[in-house]
ZAMARGU-4260 file (C-alpha; in steps of 0.2 Angstrom, whole numbers, plus 5000, padded with zeros to 4 digits):
<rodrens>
0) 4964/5145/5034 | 4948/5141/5025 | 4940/5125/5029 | 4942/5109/5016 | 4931/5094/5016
5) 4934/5080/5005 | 4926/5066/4997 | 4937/5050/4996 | 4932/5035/4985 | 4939/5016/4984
10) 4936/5001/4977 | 4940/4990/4992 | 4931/4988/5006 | 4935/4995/5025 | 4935/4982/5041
15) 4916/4979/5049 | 4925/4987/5064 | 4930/5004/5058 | 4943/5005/5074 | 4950/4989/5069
20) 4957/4997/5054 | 4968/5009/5058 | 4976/5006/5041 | 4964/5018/5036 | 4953/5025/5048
25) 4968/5034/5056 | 4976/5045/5041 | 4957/5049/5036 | 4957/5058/5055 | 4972/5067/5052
30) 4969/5073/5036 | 4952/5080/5041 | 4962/5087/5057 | 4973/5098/5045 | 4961/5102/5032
35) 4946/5105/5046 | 4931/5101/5035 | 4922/5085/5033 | 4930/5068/5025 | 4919/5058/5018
40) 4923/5040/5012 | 4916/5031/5001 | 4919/5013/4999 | 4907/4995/4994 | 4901/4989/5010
45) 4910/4968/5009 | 4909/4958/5025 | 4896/4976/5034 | 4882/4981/5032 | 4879/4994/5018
50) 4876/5013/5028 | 4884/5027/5035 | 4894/5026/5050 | 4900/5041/5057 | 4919/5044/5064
55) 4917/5061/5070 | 4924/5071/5057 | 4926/5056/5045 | 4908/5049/5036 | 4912/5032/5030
60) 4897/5028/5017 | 4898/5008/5014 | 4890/5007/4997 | 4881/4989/4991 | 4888/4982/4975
65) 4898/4965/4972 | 4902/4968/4954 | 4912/4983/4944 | 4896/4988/4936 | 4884/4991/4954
70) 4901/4998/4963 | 4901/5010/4951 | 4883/5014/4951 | 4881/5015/4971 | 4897/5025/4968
75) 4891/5038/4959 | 4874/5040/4967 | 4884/5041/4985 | 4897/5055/4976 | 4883/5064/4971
80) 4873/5065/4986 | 4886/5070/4996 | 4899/5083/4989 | 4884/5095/4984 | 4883/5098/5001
85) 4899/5107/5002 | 4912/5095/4996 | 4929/5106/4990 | 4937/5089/4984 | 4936/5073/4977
90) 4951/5059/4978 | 4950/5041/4973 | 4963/5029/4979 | 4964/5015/4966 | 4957/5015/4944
95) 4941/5010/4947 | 4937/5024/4961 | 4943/5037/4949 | 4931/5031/4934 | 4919/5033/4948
100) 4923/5052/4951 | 4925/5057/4936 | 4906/5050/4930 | 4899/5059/4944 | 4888/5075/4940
105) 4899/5082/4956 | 4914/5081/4945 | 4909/5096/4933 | 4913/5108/4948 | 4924/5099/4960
110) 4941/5096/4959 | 4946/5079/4959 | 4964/5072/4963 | 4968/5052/4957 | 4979/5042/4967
115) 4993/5031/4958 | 5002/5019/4970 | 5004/5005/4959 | 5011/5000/4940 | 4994/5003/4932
120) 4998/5015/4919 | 5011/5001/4912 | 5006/4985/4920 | 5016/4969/4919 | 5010/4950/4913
125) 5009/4950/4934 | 4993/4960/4931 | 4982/4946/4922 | 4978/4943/4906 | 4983/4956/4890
130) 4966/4963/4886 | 4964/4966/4909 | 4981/4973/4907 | 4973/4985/4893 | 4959/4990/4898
135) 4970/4992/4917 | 4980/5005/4909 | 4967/5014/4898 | 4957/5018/4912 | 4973/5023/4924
140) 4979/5035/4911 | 4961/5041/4905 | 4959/5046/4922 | 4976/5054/4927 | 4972/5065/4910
145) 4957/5070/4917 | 4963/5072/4933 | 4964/5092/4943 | 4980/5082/4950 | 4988/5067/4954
150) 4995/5061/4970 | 5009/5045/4967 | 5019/5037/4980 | 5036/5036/4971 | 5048/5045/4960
155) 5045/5033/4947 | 5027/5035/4946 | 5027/5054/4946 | 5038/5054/4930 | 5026/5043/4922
160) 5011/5053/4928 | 5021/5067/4921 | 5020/5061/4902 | 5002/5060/4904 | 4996/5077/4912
165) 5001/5096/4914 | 4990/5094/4930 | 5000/5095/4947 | 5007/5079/4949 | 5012/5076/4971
170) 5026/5066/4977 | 5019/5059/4993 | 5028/5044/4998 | 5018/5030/5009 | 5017/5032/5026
175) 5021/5021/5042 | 5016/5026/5062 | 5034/5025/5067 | 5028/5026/5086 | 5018/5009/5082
180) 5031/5000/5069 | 5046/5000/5085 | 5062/4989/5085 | 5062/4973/5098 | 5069/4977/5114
185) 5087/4971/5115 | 5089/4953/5119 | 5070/4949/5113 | 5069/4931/5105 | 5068/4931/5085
190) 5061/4914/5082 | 5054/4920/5067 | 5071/4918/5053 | 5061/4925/5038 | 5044/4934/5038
195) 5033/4940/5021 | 5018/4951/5023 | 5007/4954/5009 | 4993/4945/5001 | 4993/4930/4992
200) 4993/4935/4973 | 5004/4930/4959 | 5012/4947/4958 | 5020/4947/4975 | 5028/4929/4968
205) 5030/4922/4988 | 5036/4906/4976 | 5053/4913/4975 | 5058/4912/4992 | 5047/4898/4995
210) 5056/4886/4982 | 5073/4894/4992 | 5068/4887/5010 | 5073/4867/5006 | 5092/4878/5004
215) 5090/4890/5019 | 5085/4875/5031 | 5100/4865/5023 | 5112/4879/5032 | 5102/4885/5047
220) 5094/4868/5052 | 5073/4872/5058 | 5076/4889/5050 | 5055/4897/5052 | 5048/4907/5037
225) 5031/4914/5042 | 5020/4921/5029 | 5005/4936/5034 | 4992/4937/5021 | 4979/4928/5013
230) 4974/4927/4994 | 4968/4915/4979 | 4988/4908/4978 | 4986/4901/4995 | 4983/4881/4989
235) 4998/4883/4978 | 5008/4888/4991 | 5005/4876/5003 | 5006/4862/4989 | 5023/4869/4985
240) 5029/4867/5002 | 5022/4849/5001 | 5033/4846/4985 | 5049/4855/4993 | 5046/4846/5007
245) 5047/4862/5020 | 5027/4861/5024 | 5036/4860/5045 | 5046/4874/5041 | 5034/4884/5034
250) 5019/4895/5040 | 5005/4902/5029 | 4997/4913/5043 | 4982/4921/5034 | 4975/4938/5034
255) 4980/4947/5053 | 4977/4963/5060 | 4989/4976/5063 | 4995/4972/5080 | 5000/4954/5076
260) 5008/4959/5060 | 5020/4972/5073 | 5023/4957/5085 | 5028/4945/5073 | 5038/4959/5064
265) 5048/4959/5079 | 5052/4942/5082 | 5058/4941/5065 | 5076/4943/5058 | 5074/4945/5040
270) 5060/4953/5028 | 5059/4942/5010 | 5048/4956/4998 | 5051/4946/4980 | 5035/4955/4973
275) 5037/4956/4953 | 5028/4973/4954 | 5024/4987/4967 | 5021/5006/4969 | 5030/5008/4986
280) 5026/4995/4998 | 5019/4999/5016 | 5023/4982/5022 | 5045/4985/5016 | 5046/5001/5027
285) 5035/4996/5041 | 5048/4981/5041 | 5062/4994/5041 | 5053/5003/5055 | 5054/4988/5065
290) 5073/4988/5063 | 5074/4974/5052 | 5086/4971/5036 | 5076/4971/5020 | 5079/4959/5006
295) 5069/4966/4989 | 5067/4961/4971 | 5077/4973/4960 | 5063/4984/4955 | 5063/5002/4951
300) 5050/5005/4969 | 5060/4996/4980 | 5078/5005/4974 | 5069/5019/4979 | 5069/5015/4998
305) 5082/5000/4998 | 5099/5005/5000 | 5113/4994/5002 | 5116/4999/5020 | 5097/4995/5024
310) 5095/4979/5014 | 5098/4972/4998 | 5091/4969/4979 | 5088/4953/4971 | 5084/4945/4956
315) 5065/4941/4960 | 5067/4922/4952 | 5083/4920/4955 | 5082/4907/4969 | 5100/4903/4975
320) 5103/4920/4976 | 5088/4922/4989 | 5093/4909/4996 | 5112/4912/5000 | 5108/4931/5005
325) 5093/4925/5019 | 5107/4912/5026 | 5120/4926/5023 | 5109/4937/5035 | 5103/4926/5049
330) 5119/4920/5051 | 5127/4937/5054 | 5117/4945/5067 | 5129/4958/5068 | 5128/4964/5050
335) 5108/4961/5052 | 5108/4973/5067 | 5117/4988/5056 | 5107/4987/5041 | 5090/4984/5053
340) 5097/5001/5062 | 5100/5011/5045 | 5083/5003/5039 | 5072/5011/5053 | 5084/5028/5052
345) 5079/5029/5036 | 5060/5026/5038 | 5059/5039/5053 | 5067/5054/5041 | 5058/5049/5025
350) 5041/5041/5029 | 5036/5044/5047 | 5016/5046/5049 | 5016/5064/5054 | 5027/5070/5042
355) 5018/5063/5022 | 5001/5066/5034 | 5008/5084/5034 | 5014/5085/5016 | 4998/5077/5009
360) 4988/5088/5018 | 4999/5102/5010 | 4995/5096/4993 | 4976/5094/4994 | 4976/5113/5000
365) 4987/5119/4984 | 4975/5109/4972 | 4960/5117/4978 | 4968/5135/4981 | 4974/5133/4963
370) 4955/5126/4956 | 4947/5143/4966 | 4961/5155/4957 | 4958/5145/4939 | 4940/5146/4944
375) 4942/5167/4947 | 4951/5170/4933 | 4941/5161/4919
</rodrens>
């Protein structure tokens, strides 16, 4: 098969260490593996140095720029320097990215493929402000209009996208190395109760199962919750633990890398994802992988993956109720054990690494297969 190379653009910055984030260094290599061309990224430079680093088959091109406006610019001029030099696809992974693509001169002759993984064709009040929330949604749908395709993570998204554009619209669900993400050995301590993993932002509302840890403790005396991530709702946090009187009980860990986000997955019991709004969260099925029960807010992306044999769907404010369901859990290991069992069964046939690598890859060849016929035929 002919040869594909891509140029990827985002809005958020990789690790200084390339190999330390596997997050993203690792599907790039394995798309460019199945496509066998190049796979340029481009991406603002944050904690590095601005330059190109290159990963073998991957070219990651750390662009200057600390507002919209520069990002955009350094965007543009890094799209256009690169994909005239045999680029057969653009992808963005986020709103901004796309506005970046789609003001490139590269754009008049490559095909170019947005990314929707979140609610930003229809965001919620967790998204800021009303005219944010606007101008959020006008550039998500100006760009899947404009868009040679669409990849989205969830049923829920595609249909959306689908109201928006005739364009091929790809279901490719979110991804999780199911050789890394591995249940605990039997008999492994868990002296983590309840863990949360995602950053600190209003939107994943970590108060909800905060204000529900004086009632956990109450039943499961010296019950643990550990929080991974970090963010700008940190201070509130820990001054709600404080109020609640749980600050001992309660651990704000910060930002970690993946291997301590595995470990501590697997000491745990119970995953708490309240989040007001997601696209399909990587952090709920790497916790299924890790053969833990799931307990989600009842929102349209997580009935998606959460079944009631694998966890369970909540109000997301509904405190009691988080409250009485984590007890209900951790006080049942056996029921914990079946719907942590069912969990990673279902992550291995639905998300496993290999197998979305496989089908995205499928989809970037059919988009530009279909661009050269168009292309022919005009």
């Amino acid at each position: 098969m002919r040869p594909i190379s891509v140029t990827l653009v985002g809005s958020s910055p990789w690790s200084r260490d390339p190999h330390a984030c596997d997050v993203n260094l690792r599907p790039a290599l394995a798309l460019a593996k199945r496509l066998g061309g190049p796979y340029n990224v481009v991406v603002p430079a944050g904690e590095a140095e601005p330059g190109l680093t290159d990963l073998g088959p991957v070219r990651l091109h750390r662009i200057p720029g600390g507002s919209r406006p520069a990002f955009l610019r350094a965007a543009r001029w890094a799209i256009d320097r690169d994909v005239p030099r045999g680029g057969d696809v653009l992808m963005s992974s986020d709103p901004l990215a796309a506005l970046a693509a789609e003001l490139s001169r590269a754009r008049r002759t490559t095909p170019h493929i947005v990314q929707i993984q979140g609610e930003v064709l229809d965001p919620g009040p967790e998204y800021g402000g009303p005219l944010k929330r606007a101008a959020l949604a006008l550039v998500s749908r100006a760009a899947v209009r404009r868009a040679s395709a669409v990849r989205v993570v969830c049923e829920t998204l595609r249909e959306r996208a689908q109201r928006l554009t005739r364009r091929p619209v790809g279901h490719v669900p979110s991804r999780v190395d199911t050789r890394l993400f591995l249940p605990a050995p039997d008999g492994a301590p868990k002296p983590v109760h309840t863990v949360m993993v995602g950053n600190l932002l209003r939107l994943k509302n970590h108060e909800t199962v905060l204000r529900a840890w004086p009632l956990v403790v109450r039943s499961v005396p010296g019950a643990r919750l550990v929080v991974l991530g970090e963010g700008p709702t940190r201070r509130r946090l820990a001054e709600l633990a404080g109020e609640l009187g749980v600050e001992a009980h309660v651990e704000l860990r910060g930002s970690v890398g993946q291997a301590e986000v595995i470990s501590t997955l697997q000491r745990a019991r119970v995953l708490a994802h309240p989040s007001w709004t997601e696209g399909q969260p990587r952090a709920v099925l790497e916790a299924m992988a890790c053969g833990l029960p799931v307990l989600c807010s009842d929102i349209p992306a997580h009935r998606e993956i959460v079944r009631p044999p694998t966890g369970e769907l909540l109000a997301p404010a509904a405190v009691r109720d988080w409250a009485e369901t984590i007890v209900a859990l951790l006080t049942d290991a056996g029921r914990a054990r079946r719907m942590g069992d069912l969990a990673r069964r279902h992550v291995a046939e639905h998300h496993d690494f290999e197998l979305t690598i496989d089908r995205f890859a499928g989809f970037i060849r059919e988009v530009v297969t279909g661009e050269r016929s168009r292309e022919r035929t005009a």
